[in-house]
N, C-alpha and C positions, 0 to 999 in steps of 0.2 A: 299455633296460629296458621290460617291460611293465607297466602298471599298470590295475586294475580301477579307474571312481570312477563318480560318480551321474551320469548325462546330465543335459546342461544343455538350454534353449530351441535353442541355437547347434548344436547335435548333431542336427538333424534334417535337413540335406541328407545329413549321414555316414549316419546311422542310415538314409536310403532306399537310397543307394548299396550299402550290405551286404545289404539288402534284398534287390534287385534281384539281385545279383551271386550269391545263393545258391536264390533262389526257382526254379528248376528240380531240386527234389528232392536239391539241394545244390547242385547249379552255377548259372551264369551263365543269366539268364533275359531278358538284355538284348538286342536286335535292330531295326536298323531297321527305320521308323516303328511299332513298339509305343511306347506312353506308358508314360515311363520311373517315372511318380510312381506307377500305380495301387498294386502293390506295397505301398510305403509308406504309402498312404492308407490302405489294409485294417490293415498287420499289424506297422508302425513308428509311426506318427504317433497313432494315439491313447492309443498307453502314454503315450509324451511330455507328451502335451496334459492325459491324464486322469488318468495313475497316477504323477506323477514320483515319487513315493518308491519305486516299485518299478521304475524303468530307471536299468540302470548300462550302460555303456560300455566296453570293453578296449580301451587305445591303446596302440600303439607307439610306437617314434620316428619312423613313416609319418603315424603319426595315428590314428586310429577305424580297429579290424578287426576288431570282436565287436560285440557287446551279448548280453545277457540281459533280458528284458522279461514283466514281470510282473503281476498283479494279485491280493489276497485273495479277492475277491469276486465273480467270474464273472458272475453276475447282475446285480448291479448295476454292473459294469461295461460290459455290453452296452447296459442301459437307458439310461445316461449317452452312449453312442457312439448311439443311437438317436435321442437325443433334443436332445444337442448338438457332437456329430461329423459324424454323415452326412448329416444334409440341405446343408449346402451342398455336398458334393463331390455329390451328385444331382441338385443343381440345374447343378451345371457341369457334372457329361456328361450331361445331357439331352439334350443340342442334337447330341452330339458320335456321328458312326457307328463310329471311332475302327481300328482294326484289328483284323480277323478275329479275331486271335489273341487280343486283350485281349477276345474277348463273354463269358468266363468270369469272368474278374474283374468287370466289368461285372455282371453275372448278379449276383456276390457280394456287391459293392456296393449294389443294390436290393434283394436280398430280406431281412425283417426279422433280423437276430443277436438271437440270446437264447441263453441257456443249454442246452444239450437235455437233457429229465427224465432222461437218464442218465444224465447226471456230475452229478445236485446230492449224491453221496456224496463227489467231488472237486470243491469250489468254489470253488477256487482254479487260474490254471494261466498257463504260464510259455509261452515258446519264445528257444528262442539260436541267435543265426548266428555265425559265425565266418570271415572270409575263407582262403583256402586259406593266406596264409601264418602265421595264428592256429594252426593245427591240427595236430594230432598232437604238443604239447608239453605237453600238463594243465591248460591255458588253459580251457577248456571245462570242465572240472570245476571249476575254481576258480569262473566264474562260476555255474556250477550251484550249488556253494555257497554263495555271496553271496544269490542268489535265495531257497533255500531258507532260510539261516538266516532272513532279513528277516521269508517267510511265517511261520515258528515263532512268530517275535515278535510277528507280529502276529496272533497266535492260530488260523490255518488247521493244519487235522489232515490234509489231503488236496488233490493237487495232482492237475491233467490239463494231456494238452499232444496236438497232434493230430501225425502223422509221415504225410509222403506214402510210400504204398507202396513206390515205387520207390528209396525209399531205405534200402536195410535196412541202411546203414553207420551211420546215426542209428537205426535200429532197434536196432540190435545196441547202439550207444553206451550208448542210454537203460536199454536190459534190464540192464547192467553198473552200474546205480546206482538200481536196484530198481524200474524202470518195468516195469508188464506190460500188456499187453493187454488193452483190456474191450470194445469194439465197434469194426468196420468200416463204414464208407460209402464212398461210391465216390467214390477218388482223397484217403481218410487213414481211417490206423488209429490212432483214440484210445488214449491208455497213461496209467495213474493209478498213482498211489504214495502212502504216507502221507508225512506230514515229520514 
């Protein structure tokens, strides 16, 4: 049986792992000597840390192979990950030349996160991984739901989530539960919806 429930503290090597395993535009983005945590540091670990009432978990009887992870408040969720998130993981790769491949994350990592003055009409915003064998069972919607009811409750009228271009399987997903399109940058197209 699977069951959706709220992540705990203990759900954060799972939650990197699904990370990891989906962060190439859906696939597997794991490769010797890349650092397996950067992933997780950006776009798992500070829901955990900062939003737990807005990260849930989908387990099977394998374990953790979803999550959904969320936040009401965009803005002040960045300013909080600004100010007691990321300076110590910048202070750890400082030192570190780390692999070619990781300079983008890297890149991501230092430069400041805020909100951009183009989603503060959606200030709220979510994203969900799903291991390959979570998927193509309604798994996915169900926690899309979870997420979204939580933000209703918590008074947000409007949601964003970013999607790597290349994946227009989660393009198409999202358009199917009234995501659309509101701006491009290079390497994700932002998609906003009311709730």
């Amino acid at each position: 049986m699977t069951i959706i429930r709220p992540a705990v503290p203990g759900d954060q090597a799972a939650l990197y792992r699904i990370c990891l395993l989906t962060a190439d535009a859906g696939a597997d983005a794991s490769a010797a000597g890349r650092d397996a945590s950067l992933f997780g540091h950006l776009y798992a670990g500070p829901y955990l840390a900062l939003q737990p009432d807005f990260a849930w978990v989908l387990e099977d009887a394998d374990g953790p192979c979803g999550y959904v992870l969320a936040t009401p408040d965009s803005a002040d969720f960045y300013a909080r990950m600004e100010r007691d998130w990321l300076p110590p993981l910048r202070a750890q790769y400082a030192a570190q030349a780390g692999d070619p491949r990781d300079a983008a994350l890297l890149a991501q990592l230092n430069q400041p996160w805020a909100l951009a003055p183009a989603l503060h009409d959606w200030p709220a915003h979510l994203h969900i991984d799903l291991l390959p064998r979570a998927q193509g069972q309604g798994l996915g919607a169900k926690l899309l739901q979870t997420a979204l009811t939580a933000l209703t409750n918590a008074g947000v009228t409007a949601v964003h989530l970013g999607v790597d271009p290349r994946n227009q399987r989660a393009l198409d997903w999202y358009g199917r539960f009234g995501f659309h399109p509101l701006f491009r940058q290079p390497g994700c197209i932002w998609l906003g919806r009311s709730v």
